[in-house]
N, C-alpha and C positions, 0 to 999 in steps of 0.2 A: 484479569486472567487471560481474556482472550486476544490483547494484545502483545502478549508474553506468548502465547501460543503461536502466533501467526511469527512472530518473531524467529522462535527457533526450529518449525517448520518450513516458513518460507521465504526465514532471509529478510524479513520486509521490520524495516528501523523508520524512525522519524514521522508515525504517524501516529493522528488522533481517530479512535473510535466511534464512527458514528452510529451505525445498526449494522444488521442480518437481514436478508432477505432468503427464504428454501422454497427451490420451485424446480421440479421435476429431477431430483438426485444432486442438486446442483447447489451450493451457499454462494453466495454475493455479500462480500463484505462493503459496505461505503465507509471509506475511510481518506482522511485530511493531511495533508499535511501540516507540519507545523514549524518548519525551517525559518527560520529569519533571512537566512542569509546562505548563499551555495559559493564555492570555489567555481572560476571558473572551470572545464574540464580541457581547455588547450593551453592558457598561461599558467593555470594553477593561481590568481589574480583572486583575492579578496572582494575585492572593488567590483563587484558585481550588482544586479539589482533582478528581483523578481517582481514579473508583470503575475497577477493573477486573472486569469481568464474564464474561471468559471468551467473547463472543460472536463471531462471526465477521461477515461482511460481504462478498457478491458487490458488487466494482466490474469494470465491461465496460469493457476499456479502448481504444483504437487498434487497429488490424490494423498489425501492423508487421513484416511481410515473408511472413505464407502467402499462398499462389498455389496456388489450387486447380485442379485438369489434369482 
């Protein structure tokens, strides 16, 4: 379900769920990708390869439902 959620709130396809994190008003999702394979985005080129590096990435997404009192 909550990949279905993040989904059609914010846009975000092609990943695997890992946990939740709630710390000061705030959720933190850890989430995977699970691509095999990407296009490149200048040739449009198949023939690509992904290096994994282990790094992580803050994306700030939507507020989609805190109300702060």
């Amino acid at each position: 379900m909550l990949i279905s959620s993040l989904h059609h709130t914010q846009g975000i396809i092609g990943y695997n769920y890992q946990k939740t994190e709630r710390a000061k008003g705030t959720e933190i999702y850890y989430l995977h990708s699970k691509a095999k394979r990407h296009v490149c985005p200048q040739c449009r080129s198949w023939s690509t390869s992904i290096v994994e590096t282990g790094k992580t990435r803050d994306i700030r997404g939507l507020c989609i439902g805190f109300k702060k009192r």
